[in-house]
VOPAGU-2260 file (C-alpha; in pm, 1 decimal, decimal comma):
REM VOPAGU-2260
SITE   aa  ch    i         X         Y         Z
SITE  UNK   A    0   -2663,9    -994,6   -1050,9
SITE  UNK   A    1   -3000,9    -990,6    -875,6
SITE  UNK   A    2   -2878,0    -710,9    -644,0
SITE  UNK   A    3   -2878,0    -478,1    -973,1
SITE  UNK   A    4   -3232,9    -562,1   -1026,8
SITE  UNK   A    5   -3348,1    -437,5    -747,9
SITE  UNK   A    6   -3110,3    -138,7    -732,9
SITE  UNK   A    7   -3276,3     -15,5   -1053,8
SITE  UNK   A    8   -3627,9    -100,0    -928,9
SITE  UNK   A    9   -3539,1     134,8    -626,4
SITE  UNK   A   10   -3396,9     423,5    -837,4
SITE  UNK   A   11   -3698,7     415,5   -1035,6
SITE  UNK   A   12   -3915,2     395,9    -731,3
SITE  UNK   A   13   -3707,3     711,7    -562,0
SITE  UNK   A   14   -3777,2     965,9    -843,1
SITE  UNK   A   15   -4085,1     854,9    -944,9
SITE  UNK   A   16   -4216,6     917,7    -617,2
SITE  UNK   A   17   -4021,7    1236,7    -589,1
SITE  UNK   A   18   -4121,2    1364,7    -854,8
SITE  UNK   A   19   -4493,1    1298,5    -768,0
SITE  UNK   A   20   -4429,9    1445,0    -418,9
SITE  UNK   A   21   -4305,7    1735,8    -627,9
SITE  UNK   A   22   -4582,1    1792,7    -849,2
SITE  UNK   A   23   -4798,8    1795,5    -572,9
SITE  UNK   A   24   -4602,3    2082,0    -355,9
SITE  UNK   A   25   -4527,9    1767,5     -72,7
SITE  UNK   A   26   -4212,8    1895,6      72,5
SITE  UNK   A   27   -4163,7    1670,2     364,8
SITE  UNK   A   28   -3913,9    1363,7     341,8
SITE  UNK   A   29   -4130,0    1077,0     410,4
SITE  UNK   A   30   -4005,3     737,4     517,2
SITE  UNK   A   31   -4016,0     544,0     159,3
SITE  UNK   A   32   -3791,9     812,4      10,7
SITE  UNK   A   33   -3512,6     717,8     322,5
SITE  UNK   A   34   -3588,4     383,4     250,7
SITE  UNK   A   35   -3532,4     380,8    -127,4
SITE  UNK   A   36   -3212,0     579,6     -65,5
SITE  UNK   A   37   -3131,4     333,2     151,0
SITE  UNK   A   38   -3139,9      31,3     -44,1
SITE  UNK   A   39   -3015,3     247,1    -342,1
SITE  UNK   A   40   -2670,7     299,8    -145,5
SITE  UNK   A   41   -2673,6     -42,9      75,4
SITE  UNK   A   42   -2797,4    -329,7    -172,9
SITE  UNK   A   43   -2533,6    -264,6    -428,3
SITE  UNK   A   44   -2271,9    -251,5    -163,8
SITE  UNK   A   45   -2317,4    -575,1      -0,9
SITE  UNK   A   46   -2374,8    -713,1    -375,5
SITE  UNK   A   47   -2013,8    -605,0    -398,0
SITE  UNK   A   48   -1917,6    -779,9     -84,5
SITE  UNK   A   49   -2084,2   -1061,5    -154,6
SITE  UNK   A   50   -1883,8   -1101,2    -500,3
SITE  UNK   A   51   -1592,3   -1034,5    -367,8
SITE  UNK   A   52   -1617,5   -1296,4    -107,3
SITE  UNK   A   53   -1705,5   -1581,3    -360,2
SITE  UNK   A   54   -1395,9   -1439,5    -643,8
SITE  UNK   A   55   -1107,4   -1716,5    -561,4
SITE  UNK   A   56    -864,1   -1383,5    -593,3
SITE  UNK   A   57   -1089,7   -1135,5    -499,5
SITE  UNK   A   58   -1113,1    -977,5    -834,8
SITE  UNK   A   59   -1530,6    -864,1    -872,4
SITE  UNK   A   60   -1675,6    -915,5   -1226,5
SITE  UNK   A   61   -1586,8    -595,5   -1432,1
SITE  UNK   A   62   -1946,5    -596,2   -1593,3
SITE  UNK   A   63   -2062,5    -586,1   -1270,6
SITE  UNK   A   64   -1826,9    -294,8   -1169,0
SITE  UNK   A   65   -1967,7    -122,1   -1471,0
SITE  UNK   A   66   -2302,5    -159,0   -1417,1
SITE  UNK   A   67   -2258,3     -23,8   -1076,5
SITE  UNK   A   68   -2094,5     297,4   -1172,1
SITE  UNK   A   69   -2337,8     351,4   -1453,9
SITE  UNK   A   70   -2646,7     348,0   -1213,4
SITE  UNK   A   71   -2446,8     572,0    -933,9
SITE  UNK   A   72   -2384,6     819,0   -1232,3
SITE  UNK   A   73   -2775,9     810,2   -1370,2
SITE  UNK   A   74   -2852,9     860,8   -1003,8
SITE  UNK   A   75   -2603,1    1191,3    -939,7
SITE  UNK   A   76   -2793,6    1291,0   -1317,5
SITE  UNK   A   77   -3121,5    1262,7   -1203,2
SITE  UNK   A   78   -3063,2    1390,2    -850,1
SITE  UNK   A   79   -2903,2    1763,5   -1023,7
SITE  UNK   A   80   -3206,8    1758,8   -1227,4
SITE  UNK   A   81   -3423,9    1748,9    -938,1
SITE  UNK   A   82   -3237,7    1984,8    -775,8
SITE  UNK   A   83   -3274,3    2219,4   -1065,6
SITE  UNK   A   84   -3674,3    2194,5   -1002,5
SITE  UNK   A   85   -3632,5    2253,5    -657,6
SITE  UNK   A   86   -3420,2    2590,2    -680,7
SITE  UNK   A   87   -3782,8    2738,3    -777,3
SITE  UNK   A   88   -4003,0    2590,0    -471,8
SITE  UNK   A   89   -4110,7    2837,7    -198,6
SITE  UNK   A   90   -3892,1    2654,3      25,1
SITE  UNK   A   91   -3601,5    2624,9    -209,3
SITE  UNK   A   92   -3334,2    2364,9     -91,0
SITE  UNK   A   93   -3508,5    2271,0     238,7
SITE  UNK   A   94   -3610,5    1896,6     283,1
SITE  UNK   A   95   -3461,8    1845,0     -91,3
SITE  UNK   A   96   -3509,6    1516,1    -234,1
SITE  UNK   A   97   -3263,2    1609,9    -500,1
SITE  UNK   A   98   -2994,3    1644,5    -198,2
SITE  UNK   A   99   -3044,5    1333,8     -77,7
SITE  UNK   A  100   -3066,4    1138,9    -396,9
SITE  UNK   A  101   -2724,7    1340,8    -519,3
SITE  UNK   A  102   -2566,2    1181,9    -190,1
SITE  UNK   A  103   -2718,2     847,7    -255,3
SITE  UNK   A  104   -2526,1     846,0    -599,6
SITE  UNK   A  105   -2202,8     962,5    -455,9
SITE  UNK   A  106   -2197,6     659,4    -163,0
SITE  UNK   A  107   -2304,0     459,9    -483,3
SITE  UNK   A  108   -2000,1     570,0    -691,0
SITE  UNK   A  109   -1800,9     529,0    -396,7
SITE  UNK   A  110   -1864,8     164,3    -281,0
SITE  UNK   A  111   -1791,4      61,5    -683,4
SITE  UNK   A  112   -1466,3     237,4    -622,4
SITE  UNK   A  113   -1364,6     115,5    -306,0
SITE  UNK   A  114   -1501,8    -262,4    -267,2
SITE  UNK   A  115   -1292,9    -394,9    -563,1
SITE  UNK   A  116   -1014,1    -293,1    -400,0
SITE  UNK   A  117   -1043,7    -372,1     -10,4
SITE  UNK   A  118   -1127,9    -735,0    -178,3
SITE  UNK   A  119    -871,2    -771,0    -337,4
SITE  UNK   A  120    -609,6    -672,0     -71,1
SITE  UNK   A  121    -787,0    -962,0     151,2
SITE  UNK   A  122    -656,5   -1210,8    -126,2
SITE  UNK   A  123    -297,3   -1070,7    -166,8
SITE  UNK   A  124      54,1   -1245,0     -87,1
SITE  UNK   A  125     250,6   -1169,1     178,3
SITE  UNK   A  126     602,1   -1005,6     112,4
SITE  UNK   A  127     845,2   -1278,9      96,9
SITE  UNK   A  128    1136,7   -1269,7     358,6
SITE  UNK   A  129    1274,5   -1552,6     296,1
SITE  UNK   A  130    1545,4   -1728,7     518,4
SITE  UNK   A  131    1763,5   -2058,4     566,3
SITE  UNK   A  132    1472,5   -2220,5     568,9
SITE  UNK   A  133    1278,7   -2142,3     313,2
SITE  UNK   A  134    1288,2   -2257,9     -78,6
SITE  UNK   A  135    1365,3   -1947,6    -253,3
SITE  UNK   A  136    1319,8   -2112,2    -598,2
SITE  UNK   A  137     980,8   -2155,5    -500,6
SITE  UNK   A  138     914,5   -1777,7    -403,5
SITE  UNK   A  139     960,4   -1675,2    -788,1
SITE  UNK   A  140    1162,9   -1447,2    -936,5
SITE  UNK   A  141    1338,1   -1188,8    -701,0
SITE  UNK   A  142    1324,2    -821,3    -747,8
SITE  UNK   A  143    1644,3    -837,5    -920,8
SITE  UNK   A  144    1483,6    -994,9   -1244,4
SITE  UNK   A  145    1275,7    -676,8   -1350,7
SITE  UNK   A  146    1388,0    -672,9   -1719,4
SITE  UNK   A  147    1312,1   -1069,9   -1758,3
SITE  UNK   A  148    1005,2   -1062,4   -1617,9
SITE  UNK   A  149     866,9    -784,4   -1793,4
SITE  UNK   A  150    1003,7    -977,4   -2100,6
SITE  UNK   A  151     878,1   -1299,1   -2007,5
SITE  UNK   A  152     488,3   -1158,5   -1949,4
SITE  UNK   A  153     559,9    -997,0   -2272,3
SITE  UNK   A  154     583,3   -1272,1   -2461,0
SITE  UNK   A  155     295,7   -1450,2   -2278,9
SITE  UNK   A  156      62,4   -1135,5   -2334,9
SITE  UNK   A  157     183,5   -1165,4   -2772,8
SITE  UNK   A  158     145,2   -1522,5   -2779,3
SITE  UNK   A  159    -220,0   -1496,4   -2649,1
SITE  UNK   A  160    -263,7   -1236,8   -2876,0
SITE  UNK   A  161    -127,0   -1464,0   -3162,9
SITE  UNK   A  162    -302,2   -1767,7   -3078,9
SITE  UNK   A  163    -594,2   -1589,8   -3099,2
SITE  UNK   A  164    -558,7   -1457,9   -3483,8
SITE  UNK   A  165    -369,4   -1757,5   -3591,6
SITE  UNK   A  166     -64,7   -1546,8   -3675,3
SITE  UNK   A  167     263,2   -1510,8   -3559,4
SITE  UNK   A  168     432,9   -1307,0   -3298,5
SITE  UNK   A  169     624,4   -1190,9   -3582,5
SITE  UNK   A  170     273,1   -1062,9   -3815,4
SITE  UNK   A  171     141,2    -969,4   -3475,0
SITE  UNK   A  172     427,4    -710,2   -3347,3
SITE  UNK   A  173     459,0    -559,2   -3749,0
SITE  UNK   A  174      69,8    -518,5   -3751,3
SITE  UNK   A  175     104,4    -329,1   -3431,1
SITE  UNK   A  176     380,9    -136,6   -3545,3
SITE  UNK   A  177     172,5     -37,4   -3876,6
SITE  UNK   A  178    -124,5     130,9   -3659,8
SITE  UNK   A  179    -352,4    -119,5   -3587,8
SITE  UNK   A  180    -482,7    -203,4   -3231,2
SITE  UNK   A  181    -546,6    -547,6   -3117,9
SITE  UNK   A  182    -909,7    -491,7   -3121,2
SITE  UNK   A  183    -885,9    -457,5   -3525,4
SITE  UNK   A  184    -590,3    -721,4   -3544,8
SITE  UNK   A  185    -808,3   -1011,3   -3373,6
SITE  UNK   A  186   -1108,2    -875,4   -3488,2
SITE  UNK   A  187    -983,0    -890,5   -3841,1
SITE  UNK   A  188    -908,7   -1278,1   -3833,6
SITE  UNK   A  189   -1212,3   -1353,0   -3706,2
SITE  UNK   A  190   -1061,0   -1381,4   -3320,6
SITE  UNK   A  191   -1277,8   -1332,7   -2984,5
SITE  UNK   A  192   -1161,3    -989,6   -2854,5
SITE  UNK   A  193   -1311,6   -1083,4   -2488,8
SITE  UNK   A  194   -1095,3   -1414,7   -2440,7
SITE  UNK   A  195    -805,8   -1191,9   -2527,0
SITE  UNK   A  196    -921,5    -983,2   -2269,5
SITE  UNK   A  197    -957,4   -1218,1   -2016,6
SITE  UNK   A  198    -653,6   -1373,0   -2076,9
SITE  UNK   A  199    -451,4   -1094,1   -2051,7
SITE  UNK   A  200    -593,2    -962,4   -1761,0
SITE  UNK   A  201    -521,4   -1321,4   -1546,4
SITE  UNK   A  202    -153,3   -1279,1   -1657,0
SITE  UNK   A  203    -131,7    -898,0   -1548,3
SITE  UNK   A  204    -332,8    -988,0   -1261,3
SITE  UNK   A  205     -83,6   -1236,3   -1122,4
SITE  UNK   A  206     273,7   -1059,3   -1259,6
SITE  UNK   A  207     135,5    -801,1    -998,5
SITE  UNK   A  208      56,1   -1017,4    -735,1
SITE  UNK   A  209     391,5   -1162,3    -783,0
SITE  UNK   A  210     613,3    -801,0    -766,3
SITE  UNK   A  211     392,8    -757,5    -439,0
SITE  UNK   A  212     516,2   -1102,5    -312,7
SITE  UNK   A  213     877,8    -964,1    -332,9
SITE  UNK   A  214     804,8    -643,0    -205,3
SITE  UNK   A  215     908,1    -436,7    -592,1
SITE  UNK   A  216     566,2    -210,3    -562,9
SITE  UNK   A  217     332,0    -183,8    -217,4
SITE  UNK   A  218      46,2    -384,0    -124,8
SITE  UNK   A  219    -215,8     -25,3    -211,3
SITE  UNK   A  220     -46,5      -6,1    -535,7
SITE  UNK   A  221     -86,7    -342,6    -640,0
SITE  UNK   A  222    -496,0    -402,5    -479,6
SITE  UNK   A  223    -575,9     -82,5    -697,2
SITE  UNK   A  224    -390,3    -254,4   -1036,7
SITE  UNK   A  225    -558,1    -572,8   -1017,6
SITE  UNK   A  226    -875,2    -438,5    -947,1
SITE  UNK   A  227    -866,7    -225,3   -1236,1
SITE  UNK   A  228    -627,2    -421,7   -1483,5
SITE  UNK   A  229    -948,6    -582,9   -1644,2
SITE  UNK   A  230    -997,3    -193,1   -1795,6
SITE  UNK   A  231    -667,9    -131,5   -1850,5
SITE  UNK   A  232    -626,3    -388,9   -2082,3
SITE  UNK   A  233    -940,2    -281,3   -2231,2
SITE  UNK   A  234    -822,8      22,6   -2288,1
SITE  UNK   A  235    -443,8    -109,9   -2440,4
SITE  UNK   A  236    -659,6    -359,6   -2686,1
SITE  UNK   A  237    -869,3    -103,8   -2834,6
SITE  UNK   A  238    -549,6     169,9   -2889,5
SITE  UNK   A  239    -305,5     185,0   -3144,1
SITE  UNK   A  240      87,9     177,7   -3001,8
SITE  UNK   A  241      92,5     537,0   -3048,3
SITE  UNK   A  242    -177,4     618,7   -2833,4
SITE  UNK   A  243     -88,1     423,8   -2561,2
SITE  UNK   A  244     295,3     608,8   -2583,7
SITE  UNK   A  245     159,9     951,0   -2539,0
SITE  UNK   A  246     -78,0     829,6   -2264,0
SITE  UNK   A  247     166,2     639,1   -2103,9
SITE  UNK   A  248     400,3     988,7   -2154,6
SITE  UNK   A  249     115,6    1175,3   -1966,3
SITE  UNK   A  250      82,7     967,5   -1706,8
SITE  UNK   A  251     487,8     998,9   -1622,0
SITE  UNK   A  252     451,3    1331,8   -1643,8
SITE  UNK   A  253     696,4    1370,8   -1985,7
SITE  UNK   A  254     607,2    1623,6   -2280,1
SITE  UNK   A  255     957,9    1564,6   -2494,1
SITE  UNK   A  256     891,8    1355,9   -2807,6
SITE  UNK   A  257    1081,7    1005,5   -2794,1
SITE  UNK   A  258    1421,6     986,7   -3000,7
SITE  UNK   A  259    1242,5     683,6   -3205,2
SITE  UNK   A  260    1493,8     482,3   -3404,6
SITE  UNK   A  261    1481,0     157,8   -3609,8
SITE  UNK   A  262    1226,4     296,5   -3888,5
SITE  UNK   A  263     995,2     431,5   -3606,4
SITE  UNK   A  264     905,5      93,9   -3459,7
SITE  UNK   A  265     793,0      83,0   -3074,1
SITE  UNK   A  266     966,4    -299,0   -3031,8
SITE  UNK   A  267    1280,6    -139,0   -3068,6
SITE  UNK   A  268    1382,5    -313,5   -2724,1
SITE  UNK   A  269    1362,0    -626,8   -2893,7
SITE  UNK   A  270    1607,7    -857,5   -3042,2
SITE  UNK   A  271    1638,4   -1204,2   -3202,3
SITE  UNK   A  272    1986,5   -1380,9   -3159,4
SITE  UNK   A  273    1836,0   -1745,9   -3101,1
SITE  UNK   A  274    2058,6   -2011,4   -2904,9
SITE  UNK   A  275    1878,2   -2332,0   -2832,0
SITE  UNK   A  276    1981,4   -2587,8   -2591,0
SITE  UNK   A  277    2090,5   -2910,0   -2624,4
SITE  UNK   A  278    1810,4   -3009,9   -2365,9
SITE  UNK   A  279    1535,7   -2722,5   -2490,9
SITE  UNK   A  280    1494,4   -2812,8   -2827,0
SITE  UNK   A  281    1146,8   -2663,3   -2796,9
SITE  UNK   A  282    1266,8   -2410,7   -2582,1
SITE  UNK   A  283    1537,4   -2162,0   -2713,6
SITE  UNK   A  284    1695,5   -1877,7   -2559,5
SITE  UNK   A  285    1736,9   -1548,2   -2699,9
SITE  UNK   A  286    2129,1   -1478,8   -2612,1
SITE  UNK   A  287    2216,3   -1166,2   -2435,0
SITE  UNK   A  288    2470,7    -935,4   -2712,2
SITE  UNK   A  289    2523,2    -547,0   -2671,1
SITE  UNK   A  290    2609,9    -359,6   -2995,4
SITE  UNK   A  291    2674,4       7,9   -2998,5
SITE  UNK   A  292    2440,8      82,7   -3296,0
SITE  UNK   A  293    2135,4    -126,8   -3367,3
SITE  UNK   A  294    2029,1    -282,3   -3685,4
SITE  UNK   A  295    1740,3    -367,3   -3876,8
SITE  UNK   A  296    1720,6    -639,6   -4137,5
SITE  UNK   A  297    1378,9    -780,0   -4329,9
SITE  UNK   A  298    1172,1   -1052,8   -4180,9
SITE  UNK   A  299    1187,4   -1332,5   -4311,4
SITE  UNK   A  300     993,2   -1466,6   -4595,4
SITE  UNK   A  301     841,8   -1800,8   -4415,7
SITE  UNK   A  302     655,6   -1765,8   -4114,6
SITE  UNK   A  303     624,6   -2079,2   -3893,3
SITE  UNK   A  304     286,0   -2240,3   -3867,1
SITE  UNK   A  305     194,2   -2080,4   -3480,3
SITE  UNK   A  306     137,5   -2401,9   -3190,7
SITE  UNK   A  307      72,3   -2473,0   -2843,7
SITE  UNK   A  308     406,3   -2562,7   -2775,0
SITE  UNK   A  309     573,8   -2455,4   -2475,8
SITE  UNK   A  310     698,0   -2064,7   -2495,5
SITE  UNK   A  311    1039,3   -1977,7   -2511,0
SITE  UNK   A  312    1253,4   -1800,0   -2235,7
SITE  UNK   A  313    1377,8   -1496,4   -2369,3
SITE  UNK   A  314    1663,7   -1258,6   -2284,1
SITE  UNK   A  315    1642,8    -959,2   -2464,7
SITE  UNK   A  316    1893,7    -711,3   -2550,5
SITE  UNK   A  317    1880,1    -347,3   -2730,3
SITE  UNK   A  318    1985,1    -491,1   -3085,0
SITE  UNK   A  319    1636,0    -583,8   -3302,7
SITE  UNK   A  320    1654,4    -801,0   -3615,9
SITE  UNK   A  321    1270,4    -760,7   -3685,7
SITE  UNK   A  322    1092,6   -1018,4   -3442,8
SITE  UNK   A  323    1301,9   -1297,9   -3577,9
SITE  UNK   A  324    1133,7   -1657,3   -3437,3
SITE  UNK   A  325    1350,1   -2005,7   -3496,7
SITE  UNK   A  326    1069,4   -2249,0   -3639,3
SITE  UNK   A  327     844,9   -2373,5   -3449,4
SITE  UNK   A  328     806,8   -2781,7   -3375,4
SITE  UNK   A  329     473,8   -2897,1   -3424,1
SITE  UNK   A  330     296,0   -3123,8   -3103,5
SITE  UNK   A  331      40,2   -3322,5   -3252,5
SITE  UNK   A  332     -72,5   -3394,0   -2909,1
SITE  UNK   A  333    -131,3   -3110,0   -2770,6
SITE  UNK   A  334    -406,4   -2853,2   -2887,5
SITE  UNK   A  335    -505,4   -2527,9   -2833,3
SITE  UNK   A  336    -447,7   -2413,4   -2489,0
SITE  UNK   A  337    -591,4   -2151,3   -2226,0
SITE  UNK   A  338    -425,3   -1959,4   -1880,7
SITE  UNK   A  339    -447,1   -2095,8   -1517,6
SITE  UNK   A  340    -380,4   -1919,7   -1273,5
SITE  UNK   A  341    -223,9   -2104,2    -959,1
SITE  UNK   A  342    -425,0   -2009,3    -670,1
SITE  UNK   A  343    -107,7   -2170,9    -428,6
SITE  UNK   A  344     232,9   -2367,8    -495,9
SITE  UNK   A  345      88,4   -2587,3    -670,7
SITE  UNK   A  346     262,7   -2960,1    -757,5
SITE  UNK   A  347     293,6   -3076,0   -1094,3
SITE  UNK   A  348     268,1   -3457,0   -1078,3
SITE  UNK   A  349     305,0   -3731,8   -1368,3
SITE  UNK   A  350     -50,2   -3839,6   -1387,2
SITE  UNK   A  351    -379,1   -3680,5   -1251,9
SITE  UNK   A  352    -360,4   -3807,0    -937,4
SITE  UNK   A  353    -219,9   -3731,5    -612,8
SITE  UNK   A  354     -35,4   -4010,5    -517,2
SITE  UNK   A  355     187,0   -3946,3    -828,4
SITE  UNK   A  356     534,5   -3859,8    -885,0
SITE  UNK   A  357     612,3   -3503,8    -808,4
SITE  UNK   A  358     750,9   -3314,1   -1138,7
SITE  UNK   A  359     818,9   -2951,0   -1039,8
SITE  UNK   A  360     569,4   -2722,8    -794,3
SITE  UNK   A  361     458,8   -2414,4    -937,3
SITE  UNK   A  362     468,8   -2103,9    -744,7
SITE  UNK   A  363     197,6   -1915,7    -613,3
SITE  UNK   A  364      11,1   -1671,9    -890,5
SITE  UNK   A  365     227,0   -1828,0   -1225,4
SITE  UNK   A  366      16,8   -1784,5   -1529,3
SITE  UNK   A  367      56,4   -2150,7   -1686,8
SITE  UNK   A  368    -105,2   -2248,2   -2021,0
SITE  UNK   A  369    -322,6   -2566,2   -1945,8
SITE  UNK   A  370    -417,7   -2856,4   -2283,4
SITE  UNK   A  371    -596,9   -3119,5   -2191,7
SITE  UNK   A  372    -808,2   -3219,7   -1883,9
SITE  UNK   A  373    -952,0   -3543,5   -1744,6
SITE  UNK   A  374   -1299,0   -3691,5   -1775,3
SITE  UNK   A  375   -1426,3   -3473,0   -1415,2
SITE  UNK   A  376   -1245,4   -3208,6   -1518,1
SITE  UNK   A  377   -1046,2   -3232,9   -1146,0
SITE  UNK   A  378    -705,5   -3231,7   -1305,8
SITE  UNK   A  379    -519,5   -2998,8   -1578,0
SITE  UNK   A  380    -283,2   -3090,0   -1792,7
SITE  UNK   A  381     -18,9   -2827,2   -1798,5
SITE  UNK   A  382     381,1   -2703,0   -1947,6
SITE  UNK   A  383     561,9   -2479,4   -1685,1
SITE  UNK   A  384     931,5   -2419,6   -1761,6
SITE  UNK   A  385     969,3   -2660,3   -2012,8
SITE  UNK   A  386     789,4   -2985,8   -1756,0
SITE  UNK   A  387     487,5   -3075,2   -1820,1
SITE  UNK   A  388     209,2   -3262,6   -1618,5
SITE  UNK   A  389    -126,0   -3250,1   -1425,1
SITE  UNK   A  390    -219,0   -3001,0   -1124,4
SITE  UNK   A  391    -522,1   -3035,2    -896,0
SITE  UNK   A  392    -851,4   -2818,2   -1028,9
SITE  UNK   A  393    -878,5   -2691,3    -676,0
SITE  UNK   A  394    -574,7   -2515,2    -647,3
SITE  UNK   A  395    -624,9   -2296,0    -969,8
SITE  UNK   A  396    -866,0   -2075,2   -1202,1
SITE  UNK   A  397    -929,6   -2123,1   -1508,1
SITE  UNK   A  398   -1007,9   -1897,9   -1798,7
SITE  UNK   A  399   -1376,0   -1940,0   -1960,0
SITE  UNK   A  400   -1191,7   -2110,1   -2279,3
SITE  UNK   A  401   -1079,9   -2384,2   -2061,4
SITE  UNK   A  402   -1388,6   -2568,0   -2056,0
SITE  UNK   A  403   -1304,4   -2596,2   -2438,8
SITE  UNK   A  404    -999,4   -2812,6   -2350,3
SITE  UNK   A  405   -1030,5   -3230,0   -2478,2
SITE  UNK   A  406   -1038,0   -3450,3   -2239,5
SITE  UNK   A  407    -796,5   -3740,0   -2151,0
SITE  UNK   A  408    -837,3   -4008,1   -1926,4
């Protein structure tokens, strides 16, 4: 951040001594007003680079982004003002400070545009082509699995948001249906809007990385998403559903009014026909029915005590029974956990170490949730898929909660 320091030093510096220069009837551009322009445009851009160069994924600090765009826009400000003044000199336009400061501010606005994203491309997959030999389970899902994986980082994305309150998915999805935004919702019981933030934004982050891997959107698309999903979730947490409907309408370029059914709610899409497993007692399965005309019936009067236990799978279909959840088993041992993002295939072994027994590996850019670590903090104890077990600290990122994790030797 010491780059913005002296950006704002050299704004100040450029109009100050413009404006003097101004007052007294100086028209010539001297050499400190190109060099403050200079380092005006240039120090914030290789700030940029610099951040985006030391980001595991490439993804530059939104603050930062922010505080970028709000000095190139007090810069363009400033500059028009100036070049209001200047209108009414004897020389007009000529050797106009206000010019060059107005162009300054554009190349300002334009590196906090364009340096989030060229990073980010640098850190993207490759599109999978996979052949005889390669391990296609280990590629992810395929492009064939659109509707689970939007349902899968669905339910990721509500059980953050549910940890976070200490409700259920169930209270969550009715308060959201009643008007509320998450903002209010988490801010009402006493949550941390930011970690929700963050959270969410590692999970969107890597479901695109992931569609990129297997070619479903192009590699532009995608660098321009994750580069900007940090205020796009910032914008979906601090909407109501509504809002985000109409906006999300605009954006595909459809006026017509939804045909809303199922007293108006926006989950519509979901249902609750629970199977569990023999072998995923902590994991069940929402089974797949199709019913010509769907139903609603109440929720139900108990709501189960929300854990970190491993998320189900679900498989949704267009029938809705009101967010219905089986109840949930409590795991003493495990407490609250937080999102890692795997950096690489990364194994899951037995114990922290890597000699151990290999469990499952991970593939590249999975959102896991992480509860325990070890003493150095070199090893994470993780659930992916219903396995759990350690992965190496240097293949992932954690969220900031993670340093909040207990430790186990």
């Amino acid at each position: 951040m010491g780059f913005i320091l002296v950006s704002i030093i050299a704004i100040v510096g450029y109009f100050f001594h413009a404006i003097v220069r101004l007052v007294r009837r100086n028209t010539d551009i001297t050499f400190w007003d190109l060099l403050l322009a200079f380092v005006i445009a240039l120090v914030p851009l290789a700030g940029l680079i610099v951040e985006g160069l030391q980001a595991a994924d490439g993804v530059i600090d939104g603050l930062l982004l922010q505080n970028v765009m709000i000095m190139a826009l007090v810069v363009i400000i400033a500059s028009v003002i100036l070049i209001i003044i200047e209108v009414f000199r004897p020389q007009r336009l000529q050797k106009s400070r206000g010019i060059l400061g107005f162009g300054t501010g554009i190349l300002l606005g334009v590196s906090g545009l364009i340096v989030p994203i060229v990073s980010v491309s640098f850190t993207l997959p490759p599109v999978s082509t996979p052949d005889a030999n390669v391990n296609v389970a280990a590629l992810g899902p395929t492009p064939t699995a659109d509707s689970t994986q939007f349902f899968e980082i669905f339910n990721q994305v509500m059980s953050v948001i549910a940890l976070e309150t200490g409700l259920s998915i169930d209270q969550v999805l009715t308060a959201l249906d009643g008007g509320q935004t998450v903002k209010q919702l988490i801010e009402s019981n006493n949550g941390n809007v930011e970690t929700v933030i963050d959270e969410i934004t590692v999970i969107m982050q890597g479901f695109l990385r992931t569609l990129i891997a297997q070619g479903t959107i192009d590699r532009m698309r995608g660098a321009v998403g994750i580069a900007g999903m940090e205020a796009i979730v910032r914008y979906a947490v601090e909407n109501d559903i509504s809002t985000l409907q109409r906006a999300g309408r605009e954006q595909s370029g459809v006026t017509e009014e939804p045909n809303i059914t199922q007293e108006g709610s926006a989950f519509s899409f979901l249902t609750a026909t629970w199977t569990p497993q023999e072998d995923e007692a902590l994991n069940p399965v929402v089974s797949l029915t199709q019913t010509p005309v769907p139903t609603v019936t109440s929720p139900p009067t108990a709501q189960p005590t929300l854990t970190r236990t491993p998320r189900p799978t679900l498989t949704f279909t267009p029938t809705r029974e009101l967010y219905q959840r089986p109840t949930v088993t409590v795991t003493p041992t495990l407490g609250s956990p937080c999102v890692l993002l795997m950096n690489f295939n990364v194994n899951m072994r037995v114990e922290p170490n890597g000699d151990a027994a290999l469990i499952v590996t991970i593939p590249y850019q999975s959102a896991v949730n992480a509860f325990r670590r070890n003493p150095e903090t070199t090893w994470w104890f993780v659930e992916y898929q219903g396995e759990s077990g350690w992965v190496n600290a240097e293949f992932v990122t954690p969220t900031a909660s993670c340093n909040q994790l207990p430790t186990q030797p």
